[in-house]
TORVEXKE-943882 format. One record per residue (C-alpha): x, y, z; residue number from 1. Coordinates in steps of 0.1 Angstrom, whole numbers, plus 5000, padded with zeros to 4 digits. Layout:
REM residues N
X; Y; Z; num
X; Y; Z; NUM .
...
This chain:
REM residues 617
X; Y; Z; num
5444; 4814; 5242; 1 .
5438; 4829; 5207; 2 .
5402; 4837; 5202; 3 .
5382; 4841; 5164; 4 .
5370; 4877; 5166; 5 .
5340; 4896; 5145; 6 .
5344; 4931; 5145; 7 .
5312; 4950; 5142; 8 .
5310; 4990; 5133; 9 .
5279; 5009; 5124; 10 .
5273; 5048; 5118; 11 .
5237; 5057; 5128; 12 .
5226; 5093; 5113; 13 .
5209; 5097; 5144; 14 .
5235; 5118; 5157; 15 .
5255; 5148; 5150; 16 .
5289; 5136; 5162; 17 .
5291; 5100; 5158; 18 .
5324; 5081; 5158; 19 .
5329; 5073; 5119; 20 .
5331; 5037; 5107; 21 .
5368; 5040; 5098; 22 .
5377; 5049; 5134; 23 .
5357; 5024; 5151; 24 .
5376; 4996; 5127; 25 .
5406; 5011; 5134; 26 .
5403; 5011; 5181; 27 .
5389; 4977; 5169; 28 .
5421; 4962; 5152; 29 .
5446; 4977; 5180; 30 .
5420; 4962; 5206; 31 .
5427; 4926; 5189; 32 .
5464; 4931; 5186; 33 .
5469; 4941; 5219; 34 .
5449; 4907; 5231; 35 .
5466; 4891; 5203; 36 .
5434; 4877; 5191; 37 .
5425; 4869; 5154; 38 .
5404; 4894; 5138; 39 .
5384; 4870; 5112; 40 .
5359; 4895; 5094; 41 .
5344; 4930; 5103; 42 .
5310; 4940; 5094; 43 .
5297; 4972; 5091; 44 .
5262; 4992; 5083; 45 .
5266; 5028; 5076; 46 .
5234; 5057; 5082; 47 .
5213; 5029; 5099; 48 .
5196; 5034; 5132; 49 .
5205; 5012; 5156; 50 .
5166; 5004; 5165; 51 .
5160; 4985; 5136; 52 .
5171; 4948; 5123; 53 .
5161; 4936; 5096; 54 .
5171; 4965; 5076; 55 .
5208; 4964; 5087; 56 .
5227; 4935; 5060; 57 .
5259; 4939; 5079; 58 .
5244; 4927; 5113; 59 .
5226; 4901; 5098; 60 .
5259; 4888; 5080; 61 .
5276; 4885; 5110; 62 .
5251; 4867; 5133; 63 .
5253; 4846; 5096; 64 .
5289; 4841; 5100; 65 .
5284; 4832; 5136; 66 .
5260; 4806; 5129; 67 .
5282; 4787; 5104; 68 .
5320; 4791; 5116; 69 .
5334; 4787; 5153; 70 .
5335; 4823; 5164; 71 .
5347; 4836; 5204; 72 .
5337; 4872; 5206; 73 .
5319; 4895; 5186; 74 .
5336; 4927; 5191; 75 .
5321; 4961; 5192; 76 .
5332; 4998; 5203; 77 .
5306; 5008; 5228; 78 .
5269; 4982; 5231; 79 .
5250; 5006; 5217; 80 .
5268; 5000; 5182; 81 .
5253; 4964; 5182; 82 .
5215; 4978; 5186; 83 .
5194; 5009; 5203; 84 .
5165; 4986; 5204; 85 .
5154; 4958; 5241; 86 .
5136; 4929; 5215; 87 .
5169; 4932; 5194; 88 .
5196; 4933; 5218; 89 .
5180; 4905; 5235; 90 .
5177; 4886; 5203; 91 .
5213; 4892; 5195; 92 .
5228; 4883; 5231; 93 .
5205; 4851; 5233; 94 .
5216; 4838; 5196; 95 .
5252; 4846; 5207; 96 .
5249; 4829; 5238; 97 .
5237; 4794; 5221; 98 .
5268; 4794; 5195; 99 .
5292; 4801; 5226; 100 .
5303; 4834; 5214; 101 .
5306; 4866; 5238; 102 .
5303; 4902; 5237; 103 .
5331; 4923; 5238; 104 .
5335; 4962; 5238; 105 .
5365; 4984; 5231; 106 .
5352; 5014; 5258; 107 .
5351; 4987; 5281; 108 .
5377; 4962; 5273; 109 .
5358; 4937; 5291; 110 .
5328; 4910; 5285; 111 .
5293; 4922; 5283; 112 .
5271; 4906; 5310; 113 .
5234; 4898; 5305; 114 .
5227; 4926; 5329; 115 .
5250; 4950; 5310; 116 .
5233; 4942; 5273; 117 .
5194; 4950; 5292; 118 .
5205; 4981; 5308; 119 .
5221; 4997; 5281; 120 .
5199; 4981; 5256; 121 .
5169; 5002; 5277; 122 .
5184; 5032; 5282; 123 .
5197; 5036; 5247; 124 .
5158; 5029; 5243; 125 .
5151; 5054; 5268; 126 .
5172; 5080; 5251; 127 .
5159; 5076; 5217; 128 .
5128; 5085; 5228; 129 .
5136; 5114; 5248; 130 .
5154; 5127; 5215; 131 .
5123; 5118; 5188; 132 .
5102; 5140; 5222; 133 .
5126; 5166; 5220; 134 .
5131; 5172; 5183; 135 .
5091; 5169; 5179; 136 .
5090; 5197; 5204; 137 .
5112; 5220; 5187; 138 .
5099; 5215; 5156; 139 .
5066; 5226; 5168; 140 .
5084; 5259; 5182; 141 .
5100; 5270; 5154; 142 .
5066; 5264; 5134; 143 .
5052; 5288; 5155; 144 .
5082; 5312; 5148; 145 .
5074; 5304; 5111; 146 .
5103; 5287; 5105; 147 .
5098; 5254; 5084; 148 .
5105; 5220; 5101; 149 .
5108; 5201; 5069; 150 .
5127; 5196; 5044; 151 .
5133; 5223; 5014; 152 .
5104; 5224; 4994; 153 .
5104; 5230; 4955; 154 .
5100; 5268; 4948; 155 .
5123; 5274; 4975; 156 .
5163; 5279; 4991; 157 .
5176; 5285; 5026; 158 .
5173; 5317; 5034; 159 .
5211; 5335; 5045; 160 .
5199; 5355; 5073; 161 .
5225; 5353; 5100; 162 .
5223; 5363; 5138; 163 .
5241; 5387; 5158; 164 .
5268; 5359; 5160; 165 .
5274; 5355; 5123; 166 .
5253; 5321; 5124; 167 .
5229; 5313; 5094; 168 .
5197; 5313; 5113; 169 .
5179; 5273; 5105; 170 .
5142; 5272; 5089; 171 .
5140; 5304; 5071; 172 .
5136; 5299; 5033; 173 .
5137; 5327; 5004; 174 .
5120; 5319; 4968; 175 .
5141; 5312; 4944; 176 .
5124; 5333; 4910; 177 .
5127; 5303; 4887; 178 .
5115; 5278; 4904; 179 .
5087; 5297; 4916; 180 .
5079; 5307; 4885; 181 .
5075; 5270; 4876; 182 .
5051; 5264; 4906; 183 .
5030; 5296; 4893; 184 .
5029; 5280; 4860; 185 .
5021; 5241; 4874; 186 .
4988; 5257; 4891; 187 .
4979; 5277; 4858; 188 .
4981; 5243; 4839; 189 .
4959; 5227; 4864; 190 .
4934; 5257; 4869; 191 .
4933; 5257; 4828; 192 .
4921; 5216; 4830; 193 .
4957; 5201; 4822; 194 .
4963; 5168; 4842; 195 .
4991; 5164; 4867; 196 .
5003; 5136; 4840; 197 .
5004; 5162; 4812; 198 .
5017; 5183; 4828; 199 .
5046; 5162; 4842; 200 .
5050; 5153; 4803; 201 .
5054; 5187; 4792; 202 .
5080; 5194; 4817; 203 .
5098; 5167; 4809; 204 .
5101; 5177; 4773; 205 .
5111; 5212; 4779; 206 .
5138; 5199; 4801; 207 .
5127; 5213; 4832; 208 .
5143; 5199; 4863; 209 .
5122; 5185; 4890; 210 .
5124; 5184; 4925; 211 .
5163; 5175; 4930; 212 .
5168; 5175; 4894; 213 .
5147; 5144; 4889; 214 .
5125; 5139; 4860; 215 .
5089; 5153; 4871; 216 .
5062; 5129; 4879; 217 .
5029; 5132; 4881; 218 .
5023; 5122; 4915; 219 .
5049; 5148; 4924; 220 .
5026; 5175; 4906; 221 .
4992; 5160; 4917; 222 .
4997; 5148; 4954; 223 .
4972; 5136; 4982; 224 .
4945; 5163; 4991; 225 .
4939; 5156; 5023; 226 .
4974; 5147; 5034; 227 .
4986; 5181; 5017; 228 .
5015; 5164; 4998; 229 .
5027; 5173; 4964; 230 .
5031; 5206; 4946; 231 .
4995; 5214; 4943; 232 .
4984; 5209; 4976; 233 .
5012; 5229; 4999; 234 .
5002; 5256; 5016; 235 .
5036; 5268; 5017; 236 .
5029; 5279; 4984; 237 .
5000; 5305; 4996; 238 .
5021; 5316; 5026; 239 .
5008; 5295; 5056; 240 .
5030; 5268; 5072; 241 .
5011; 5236; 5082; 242 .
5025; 5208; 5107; 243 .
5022; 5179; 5123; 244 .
4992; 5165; 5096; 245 .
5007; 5132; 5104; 246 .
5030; 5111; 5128; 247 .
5052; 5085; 5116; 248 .
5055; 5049; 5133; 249 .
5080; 5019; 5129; 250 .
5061; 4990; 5117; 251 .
5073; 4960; 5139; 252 .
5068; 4937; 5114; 253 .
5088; 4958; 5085; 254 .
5107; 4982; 5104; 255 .
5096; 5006; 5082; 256 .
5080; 5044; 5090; 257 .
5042; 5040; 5081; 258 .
5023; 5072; 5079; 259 .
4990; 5081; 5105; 260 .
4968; 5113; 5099; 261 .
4968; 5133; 5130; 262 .
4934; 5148; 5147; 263 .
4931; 5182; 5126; 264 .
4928; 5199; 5162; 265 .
4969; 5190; 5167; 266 .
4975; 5205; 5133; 267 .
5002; 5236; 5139; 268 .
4992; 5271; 5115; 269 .
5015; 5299; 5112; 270 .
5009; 5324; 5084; 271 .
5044; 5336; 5068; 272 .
5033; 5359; 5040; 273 .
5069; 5368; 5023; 274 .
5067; 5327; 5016; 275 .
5038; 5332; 4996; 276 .
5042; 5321; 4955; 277 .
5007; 5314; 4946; 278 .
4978; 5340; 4944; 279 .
4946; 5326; 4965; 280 .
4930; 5337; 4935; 281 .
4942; 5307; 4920; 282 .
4947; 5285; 4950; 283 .
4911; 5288; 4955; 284 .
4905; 5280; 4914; 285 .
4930; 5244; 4920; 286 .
4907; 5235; 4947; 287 .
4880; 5242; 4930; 288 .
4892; 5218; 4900; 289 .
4902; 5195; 4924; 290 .
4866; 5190; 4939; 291 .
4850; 5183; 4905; 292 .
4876; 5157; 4898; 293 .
4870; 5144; 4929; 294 .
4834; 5140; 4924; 295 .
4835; 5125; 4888; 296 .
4853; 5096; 4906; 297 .
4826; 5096; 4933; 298 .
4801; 5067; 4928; 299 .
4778; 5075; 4957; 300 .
4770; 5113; 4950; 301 .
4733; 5111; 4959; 302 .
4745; 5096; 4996; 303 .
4774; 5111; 5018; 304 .
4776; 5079; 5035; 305 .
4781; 5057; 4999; 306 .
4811; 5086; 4994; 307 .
4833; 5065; 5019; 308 .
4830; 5034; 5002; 309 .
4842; 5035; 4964; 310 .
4830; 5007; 4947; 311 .
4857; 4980; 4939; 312 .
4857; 4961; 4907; 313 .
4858; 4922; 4905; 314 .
4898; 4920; 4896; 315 .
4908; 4957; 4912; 316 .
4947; 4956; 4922; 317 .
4948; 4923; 4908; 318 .
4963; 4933; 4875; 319 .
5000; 4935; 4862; 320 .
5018; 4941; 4829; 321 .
5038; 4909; 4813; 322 .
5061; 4934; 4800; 323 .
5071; 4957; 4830; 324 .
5055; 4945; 4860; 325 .
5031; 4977; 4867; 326 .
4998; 4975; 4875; 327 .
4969; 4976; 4848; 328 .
4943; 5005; 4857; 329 .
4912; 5019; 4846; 330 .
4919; 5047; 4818; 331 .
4891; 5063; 4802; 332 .
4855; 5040; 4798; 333 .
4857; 5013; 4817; 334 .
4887; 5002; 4799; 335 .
4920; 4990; 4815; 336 .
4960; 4996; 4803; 337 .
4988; 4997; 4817; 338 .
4992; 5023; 4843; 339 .
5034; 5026; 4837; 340 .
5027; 5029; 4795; 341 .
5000; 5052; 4799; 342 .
5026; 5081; 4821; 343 .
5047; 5074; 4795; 344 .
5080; 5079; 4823; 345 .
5112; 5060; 4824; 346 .
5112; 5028; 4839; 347 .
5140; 5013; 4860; 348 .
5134; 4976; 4854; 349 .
5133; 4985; 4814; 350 .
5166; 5005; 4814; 351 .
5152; 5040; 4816; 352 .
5125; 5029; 4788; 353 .
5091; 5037; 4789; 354 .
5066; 5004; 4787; 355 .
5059; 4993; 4750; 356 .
5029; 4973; 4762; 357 .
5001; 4996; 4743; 358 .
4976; 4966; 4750; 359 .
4945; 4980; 4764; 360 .
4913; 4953; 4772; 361 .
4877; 4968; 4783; 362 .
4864; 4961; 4819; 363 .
4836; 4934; 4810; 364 .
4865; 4913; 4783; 365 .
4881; 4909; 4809; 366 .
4860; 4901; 4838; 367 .
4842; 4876; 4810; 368 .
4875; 4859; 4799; 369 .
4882; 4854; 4838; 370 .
4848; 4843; 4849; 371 .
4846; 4814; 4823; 372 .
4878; 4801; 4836; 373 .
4864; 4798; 4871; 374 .
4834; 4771; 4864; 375 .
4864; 4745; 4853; 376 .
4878; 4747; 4884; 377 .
4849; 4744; 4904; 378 .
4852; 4705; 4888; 379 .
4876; 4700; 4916; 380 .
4864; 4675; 4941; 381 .
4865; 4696; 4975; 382 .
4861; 4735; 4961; 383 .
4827; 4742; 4972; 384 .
4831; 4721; 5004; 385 .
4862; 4744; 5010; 386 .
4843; 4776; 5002; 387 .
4813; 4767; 5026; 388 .
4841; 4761; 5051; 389 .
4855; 4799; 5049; 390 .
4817; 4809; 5047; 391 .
4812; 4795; 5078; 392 .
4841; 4801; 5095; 393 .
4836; 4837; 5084; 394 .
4803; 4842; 5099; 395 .
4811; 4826; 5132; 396 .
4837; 4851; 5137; 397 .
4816; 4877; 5130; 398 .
4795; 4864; 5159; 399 .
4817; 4863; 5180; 400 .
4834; 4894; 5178; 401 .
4800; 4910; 5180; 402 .
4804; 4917; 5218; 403 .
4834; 4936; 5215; 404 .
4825; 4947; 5179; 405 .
4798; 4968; 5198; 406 .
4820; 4985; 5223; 407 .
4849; 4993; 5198; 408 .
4815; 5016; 5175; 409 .
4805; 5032; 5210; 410 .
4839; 5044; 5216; 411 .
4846; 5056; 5183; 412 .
4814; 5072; 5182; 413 .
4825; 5092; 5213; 414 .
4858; 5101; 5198; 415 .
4845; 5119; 5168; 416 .
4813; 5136; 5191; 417 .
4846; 5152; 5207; 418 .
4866; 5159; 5177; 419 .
4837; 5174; 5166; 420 .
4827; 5195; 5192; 421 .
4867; 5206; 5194; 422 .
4867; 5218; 5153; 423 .
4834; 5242; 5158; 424 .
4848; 5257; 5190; 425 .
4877; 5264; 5170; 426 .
4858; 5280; 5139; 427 .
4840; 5301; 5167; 428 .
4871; 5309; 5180; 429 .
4882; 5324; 5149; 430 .
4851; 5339; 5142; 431 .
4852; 5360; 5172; 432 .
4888; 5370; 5166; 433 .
4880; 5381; 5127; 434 .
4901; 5356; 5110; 435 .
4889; 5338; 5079; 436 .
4875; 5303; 5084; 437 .
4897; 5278; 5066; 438 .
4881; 5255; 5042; 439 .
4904; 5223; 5058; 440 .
4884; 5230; 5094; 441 .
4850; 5227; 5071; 442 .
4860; 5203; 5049; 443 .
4876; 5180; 5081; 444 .
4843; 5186; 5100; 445 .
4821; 5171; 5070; 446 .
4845; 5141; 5069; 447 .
4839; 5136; 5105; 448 .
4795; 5141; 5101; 449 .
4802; 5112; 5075; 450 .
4820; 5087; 5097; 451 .
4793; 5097; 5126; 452 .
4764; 5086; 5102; 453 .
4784; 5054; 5095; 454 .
4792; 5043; 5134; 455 .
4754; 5048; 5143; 456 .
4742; 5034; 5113; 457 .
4764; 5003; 5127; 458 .
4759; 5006; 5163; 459 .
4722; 5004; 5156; 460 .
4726; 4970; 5139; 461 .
4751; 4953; 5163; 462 .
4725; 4958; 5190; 463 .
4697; 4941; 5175; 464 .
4683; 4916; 5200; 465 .
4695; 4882; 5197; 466 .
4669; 4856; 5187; 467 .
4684; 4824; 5192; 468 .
4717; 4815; 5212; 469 .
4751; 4806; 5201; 470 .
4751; 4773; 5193; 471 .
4719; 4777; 5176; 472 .
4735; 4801; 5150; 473 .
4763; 4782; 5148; 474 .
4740; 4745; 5137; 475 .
4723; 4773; 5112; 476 .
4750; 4783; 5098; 477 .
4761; 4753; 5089; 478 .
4734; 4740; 5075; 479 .
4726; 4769; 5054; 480 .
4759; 4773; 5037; 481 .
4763; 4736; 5032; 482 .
4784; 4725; 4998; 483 .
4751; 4717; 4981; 484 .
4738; 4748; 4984; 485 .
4770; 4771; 4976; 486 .
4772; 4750; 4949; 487 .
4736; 4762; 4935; 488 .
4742; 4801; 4950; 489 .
4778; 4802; 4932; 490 .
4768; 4788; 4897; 491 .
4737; 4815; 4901; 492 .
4760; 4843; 4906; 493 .
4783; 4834; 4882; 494 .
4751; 4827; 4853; 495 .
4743; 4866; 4866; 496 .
4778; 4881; 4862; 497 .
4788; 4866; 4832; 498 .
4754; 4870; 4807; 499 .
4738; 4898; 4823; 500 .
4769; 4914; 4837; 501 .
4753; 4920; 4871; 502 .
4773; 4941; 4891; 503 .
4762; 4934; 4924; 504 .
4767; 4891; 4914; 505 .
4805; 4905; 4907; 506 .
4807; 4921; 4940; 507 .
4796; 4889; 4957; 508 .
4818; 4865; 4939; 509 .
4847; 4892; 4947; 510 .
4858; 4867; 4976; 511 .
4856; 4837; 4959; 512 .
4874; 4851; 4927; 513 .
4903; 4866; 4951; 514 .
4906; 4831; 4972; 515 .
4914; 4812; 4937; 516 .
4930; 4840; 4918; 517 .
4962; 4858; 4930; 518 .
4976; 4876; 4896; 519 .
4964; 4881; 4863; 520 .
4992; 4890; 4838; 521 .
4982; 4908; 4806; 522 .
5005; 4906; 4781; 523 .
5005; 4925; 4741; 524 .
4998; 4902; 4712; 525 .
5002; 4910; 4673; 526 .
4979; 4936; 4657; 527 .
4943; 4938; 4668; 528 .
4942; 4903; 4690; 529 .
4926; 4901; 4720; 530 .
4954; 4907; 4750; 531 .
4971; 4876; 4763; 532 .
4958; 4869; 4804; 533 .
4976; 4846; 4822; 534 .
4962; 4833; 4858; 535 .
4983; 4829; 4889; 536 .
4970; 4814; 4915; 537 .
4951; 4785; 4932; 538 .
4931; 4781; 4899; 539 .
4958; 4770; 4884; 540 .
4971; 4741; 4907; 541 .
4937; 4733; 4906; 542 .
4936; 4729; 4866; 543 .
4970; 4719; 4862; 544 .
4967; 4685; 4882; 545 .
4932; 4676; 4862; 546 .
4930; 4663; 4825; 547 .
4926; 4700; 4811; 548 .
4907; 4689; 4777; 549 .
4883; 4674; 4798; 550 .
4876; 4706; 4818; 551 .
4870; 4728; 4790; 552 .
4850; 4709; 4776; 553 .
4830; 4703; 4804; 554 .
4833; 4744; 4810; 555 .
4822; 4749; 4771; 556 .
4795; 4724; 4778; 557 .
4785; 4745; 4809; 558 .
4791; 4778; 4791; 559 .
4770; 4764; 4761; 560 .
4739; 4759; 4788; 561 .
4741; 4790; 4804; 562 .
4741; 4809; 4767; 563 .
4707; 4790; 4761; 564 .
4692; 4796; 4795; 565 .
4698; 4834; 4784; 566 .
4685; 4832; 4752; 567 .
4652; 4812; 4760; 568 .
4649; 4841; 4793; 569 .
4649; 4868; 4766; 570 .
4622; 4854; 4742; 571 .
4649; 4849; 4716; 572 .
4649; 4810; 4712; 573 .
4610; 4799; 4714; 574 .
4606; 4774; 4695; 575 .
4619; 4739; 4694; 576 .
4634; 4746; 4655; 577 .
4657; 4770; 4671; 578 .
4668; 4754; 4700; 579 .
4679; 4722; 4678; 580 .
4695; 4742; 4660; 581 .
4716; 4766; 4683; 582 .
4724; 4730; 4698; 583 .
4740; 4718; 4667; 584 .
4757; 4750; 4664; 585 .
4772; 4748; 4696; 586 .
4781; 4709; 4685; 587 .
4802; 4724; 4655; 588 .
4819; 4746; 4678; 589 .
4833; 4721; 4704; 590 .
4846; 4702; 4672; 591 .
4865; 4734; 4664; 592 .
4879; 4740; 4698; 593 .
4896; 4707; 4706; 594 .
4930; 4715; 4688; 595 .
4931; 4748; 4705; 596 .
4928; 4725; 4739; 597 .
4956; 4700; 4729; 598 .
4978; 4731; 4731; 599 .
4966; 4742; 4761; 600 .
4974; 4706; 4778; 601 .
5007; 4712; 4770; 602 .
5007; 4745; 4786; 603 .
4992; 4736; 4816; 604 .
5016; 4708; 4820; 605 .
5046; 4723; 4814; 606 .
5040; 4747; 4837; 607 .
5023; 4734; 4870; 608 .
5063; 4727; 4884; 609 .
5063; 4767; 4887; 610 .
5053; 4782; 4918; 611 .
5025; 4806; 4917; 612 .
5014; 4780; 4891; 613 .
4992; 4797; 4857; 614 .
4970; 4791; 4837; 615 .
4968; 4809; 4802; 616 .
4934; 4821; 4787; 617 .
């Protein structure tokens, strides 16, 4: 009987002598002829692991395939070349199973049994792991030889050394003049108070290749500090080889490597002077630099423990440019633009252009524009009942996590009393040997006094007696953050935020802002207009499926009362003459504004069949 066949072939760059793609098609095809079978497609992935899934489009086009045509066997060389990973393989075989298709394998040249696909499926697990062991292992060795375990840094070239064999010996790197000379002259920049942006920008216009002859960025040049990535923070560059900062784990979710800082005490130091490019003359001046910028960005300076906890403004990482899709940022005085405009580097999106969106909007424009857009919304039938919900819901959860909440501070706590304790035996350890104390150990240490000060501080509250029981809180609760009374809190902190620009109001409408809004899209307008904004989010289903004339008005109306609240609180209006007539100015006013609201009905309309839904301001 002639079977439909899919051929699958996949090169993983997991190993050093793997059987190409072109040959595995090629046993593949002679395997069909000689069953005189039809071969219907062959799929392929090429440089993927086999542990992952939803990163390989040539396995997921053939289960496709399999799920819309009448397919026999699915065809492979050896199992492994279907997947390296247990969940997968079982996912696979099972999905196979239910559209009547088996597994078949050219080493093998017969089916695959259940049994078959969990064996190999664990020990190709098995052995995956035993080689990520392995290779960690060596790479820690030839540290310790001071050879590097990474890849070539900029400044640098594989060193031709050979062995008594002939062979080039692997991880010894020579400095290559020019380059170095360029990393020399990135740190005198910096030292001299150029930013990593400027100096990316100067680069660039002298025509100075970056690392692999990339245009130079100035993330390359600036880096993470404590992660010691990027040019001005490798040690490499000062003659000292640092490893294993960080280990790398595969997101189940993604499938993607996610990044985890390591204990400093498994950090790996090896001192190789002839690497050295960078005086610590001038090391020590970049991390001196590096410290005052840090601290101009520091809000909390008068308390180590407010250090850890940046303050966040009211629309933070809720920003995007309408003209390349980059975020906008803080640049300067409280004033945001566009983050991709203000590097001035070539964007992909915009055909190697750089941004033309020069639009810039101050900090409390924007916040103001936002907030008064908020109050028309609020019009909607269920919104506060909806945020007392979430309140609650909130709360409860905090209570009752607070059992294990407790347990999970008292074992942290214990695990930085230990790292602690393990970083000072180490600086004692090199003090008694005569070796320099390293300002990473110090500067690690203080880190580690901060988080300490932050557990007990929370330990301490969590075991606060409890004054009433469970159900008690819960009735309490409920009671307090009924829709009545969020209604009166909200409209209180919004009257703060927006008049008097209360910071700490902002910060306590931040979760109320972020349930409604989800984007806010600032766009360039004609000479000195204000920027365009443009709301995604709930906000604007909300406002899109109400009479919109009718809710700004309402909003103006609302707007108008708050403004006279403020102005009668300040001494400014205190007399009845005045108010009457601020009131028949305000009357004018909404005369004015109803043409500009006929528009916006149109707007609104025309847009709420779009999904996330906006809502221009």
């Amino acid at each position: 009987m002639t079977k439909n066949v899919l051929f699958y072939a996949r090169y993983s760059t997991d190993r050093q002598h793997e059987v190409s793609i072109e040959t595995q098609i090629e046993l593949g095809e002679a395997f069909v002829k000689q069953k005189g079978w039809k071969l219907v497609a062959t799929y392929s992935d090429a440089a993927v692991s086999g542990t992952s899934y939803q990163l390989r489009p040539g396995i997921q086009s053939l289960m496709a395939h399999v799920k819309r045509e009448r397919i026999d066997v699915v065809l492979c060389v050896t199992v492994d070349r279907l997947s390296r990973d247990i969940e997968h393989s079982a996912k696979i075989l099972k999905e196979l199973r239910y559209r009547d298709a088996d597994i078949w394998t050219v080493h093998a040249g017969t089916p695959v049994t259940d049994l078959e696909m969990a064996l190999r499926a664990a020990l190709s697990h098995e052995l995956v792991e035993q080689i990520r062991y392995r290779t960690r292992e060596g790479m820690k060795t030839a540290v310790k030889k001071g050879k590097a375990s990474t890849c070539l840094a900029y400044g640098y070239k594989l060193s031709q050394q050979r062995d008594a064999n002939g062979d080039r010996i692997r991880g010894l790197r020579d400095i290559e003049p020019v380059k170095a000379e360029v990393v020399r002259r990135i740190y005198q920049l910096y030292a001299d108070g150029m930013s990593p942006r400027d100096i990316a920008h100067l680069l660039n216009n002298e025509g100075v290749p970056g690392p692999r002859g990339r245009k130079w960025r100035d993330t390359a040049i600036r880096g993470h500090v404590r992660r010691g990535s990027g040019i001005l923070n490798n040690e490499s560059y000062i003659g000292r080889i640092v490893w294993n900062r960080r280990q790398y784990r595969k997101n189940p979710e993604t499938e993607r490597r996610t990044a985890r800082a390591n204990d400093a005490t498994e950090w790996v130091f090896k001192d190789v002077p002839e690497m050295r490019i960078v005086s610590d003359e001038l090391w020590q001046r970049v991390k001196e630099r590096q410290r005052q910028v840090g601290e101009l960005f520091d809000f909390g300076q008068s308390n180590r423990l407010n250090a850890t906890h940046r303050p966040e403004y009211l629309l933070s990482g809720m920003l995007e440019c309408a003209e390349c899709g980059g975020p906008y940022a803080i640049s300067g005085k409280d004033r945001y633009s566009c983050t991709n405009r203000k590097k001035r580097l070539p964007i992909d999106d915009l055909g190697g252009a750089c941004c033309g969106n020069s639009k810039t909007i101050t900090r409390h424009e924007l916040e103001e524009r936002v907030l008064n857009c908020i109050p028309a919304a609020f019009y909607s039938l269920d919104i506060f009942d909806r945020i007392s919900q979430k309140m609650v819901a909130h709360e409860v959860s905090k209570l009752e996590s607070a059992p294990s909440r407790k347990n999970q501070l008292t074992a942290e706590l214990a695990t930085i009393k230990s790292q602690q304790a393990s970083l000072m035996q180490q600086i004692r350890d090199r003090h008694a040997e005569g070796r320099p104390r390293l300002a990473i150990l110090d500067d690690h240490l203080d880190e580690l006094e901060v988080n300490r000060e932050r557990l007990v501080m929370e330990l301490s509250a969590a075991e606060e007696p409890a004054a009433e029981g469970f159900q008690e809180k819960i009735a309490r609760l409920k009671a307090q953050f009924n829709a009545a009374n969020t209604e009166i809190a909200i409209r209180k902190l919004l009257f703060l935020a927006r008049n008097n620009a209360d910071e700490q109001a902002k910060r306590r409408l931040m979760p109320i802002v972020r349930d409604l809004i989800q984007t806010v899209v600032i766009g360039k307008t004609p000479g000195h207009q204000p920027a365009s904004l443009q709301v995604h989010g709930d906000i604007a289903n909300i406002m899109a499926s109400m009479d919109v004339i009718d809710i700004m008005q309402q909003q103006f109306v609302a707007a108008a009362q708050n403004d006279l609240m403020a102005r009668i609180a300040s001494g400014e209006i205190d007399t009845e003459h005045k108010k009457k007539k601020l009131l028949e100015a305000y009357a004018e006013e909404l005369l004015r504004k109803y043409p500009e609201w006929e528009n916006l009905q149109v707007s609104v309309v025309a847009g709420a069949g779009f999904e996330p839904a906006a809502f221009r301001l």
